[in-house]
Steps between C-alpha positions, in 0.01 A plus 500: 500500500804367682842524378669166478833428641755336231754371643688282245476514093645361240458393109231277586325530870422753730505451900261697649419558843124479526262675773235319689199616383577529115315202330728309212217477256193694397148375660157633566548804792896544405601809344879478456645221506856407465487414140355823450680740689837372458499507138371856509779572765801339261316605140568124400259229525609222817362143474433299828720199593360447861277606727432638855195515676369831502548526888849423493782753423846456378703343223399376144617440164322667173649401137570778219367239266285210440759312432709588809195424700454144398881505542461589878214313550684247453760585722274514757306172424865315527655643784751735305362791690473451915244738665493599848242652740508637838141459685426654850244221681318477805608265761838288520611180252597198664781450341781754375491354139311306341282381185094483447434246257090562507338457154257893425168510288533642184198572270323184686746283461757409790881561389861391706662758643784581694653798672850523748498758765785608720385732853750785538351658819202597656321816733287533751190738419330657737168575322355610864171228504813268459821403435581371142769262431654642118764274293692585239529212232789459163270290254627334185209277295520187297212599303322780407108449570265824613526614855699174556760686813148673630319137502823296622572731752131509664453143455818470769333768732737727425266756220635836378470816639204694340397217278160543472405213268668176696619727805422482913213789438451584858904601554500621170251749594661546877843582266295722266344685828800556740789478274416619167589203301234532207755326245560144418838423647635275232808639274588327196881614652774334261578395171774276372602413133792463276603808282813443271569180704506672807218482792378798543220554806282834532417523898276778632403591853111415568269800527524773776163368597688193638498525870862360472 
């Protein structure tokens, strides 16, 4: 089992720094799963108040309570609490900043969505059968639907690094071949939220699997 990273704590959350590869929840084929190991790691019980994909590595919030959870859930559903991610994608945005207003499927039915992204900077990969144009993208969201930064992000020709499931699967597998990228590059990479009237943000570097 993999110990979990806490990086913030107090009388009512936890802020946890979560690896890729750890599923949230329990499911058919997954053996420890955050609200499993956690729990045994702290000898408390944690209760979720967000998710990540199981791909995707980096910050989230658990509650030491029920009650705190709806509390934060809350939070979250309002805007109290902003989240940021940092997303490594193949090929170059048009525009420096910007916002995809797309709408996502979600359990059948078709949902609004929207999602800003900044570009920071970008590299040149030389992958030997060819070269492979990398940015690095900030991302703040809206809304909260599932894989909504993997499916905004390929629906502008600009899909993650190593996404599998909505991803360019011939670079992906160039990437996976010649550079050893075997990750999803996505980071959930900062969180911001009052604490005794005060903003307080929790920022962590992305993964060392990052190329950059």
């Amino acid at each position: 089992m993999k110990h979990i990273e806490i990086l913030f704590e107090n009388e009512e959350i936890l802020i946890i720094n979560k690896p890729s590869g750890v599923a949230v929840q329990g499911g058919s084929g997954i053996l420890y799963p955050l609200d499993k190991i956690l729990p045994e790691q702290l000898g408390f019980p944690i209760y979720l108040v967000h998710r990540l994909d199981i791909e995707t590595s980096g910050l989230m919030i658990v509650a030491k309570s029920p009650f705190f959870a709806s509390v934060w859930t809350k939070k979250i559903g309002s805007k109290h609490v902003k989240k940021e991610y940092t997303a490594i994608c193949i090929g170059r945005p048009t525009n420096k900043t910007g916002m995809i207003a797309d709408s996502v499927m979600q359990h059948g039915l078709e949902k609004n969505a929207c999602t800003h992204y900044r570009f920071l900077e970008e590299r040149q990969i030389d992958c030997g059968e060819e070269i492979v144009t990398l940015s690095k993208m900030r991302l703040t969201l809206e809304t909260g639907r599932m894989h909504q930064i993997r499916i905004h992000l390929s629906k502008q020709n600009l899909p993650i690094a190593g996404d599998d499931k909505h991803g360019n699967f011939k670079i992906n597998k160039i990437l996976k071949k010649t550079c050893k990228i075997k990750h999803l590059l996505l980071c959930s990479s900062s969180l911001s939220f009052l604490e005794r009237g005060e903003t307080k943000t929790i920022t962590i570097s992305p993964p060392d699997y990052f190329p950059f």
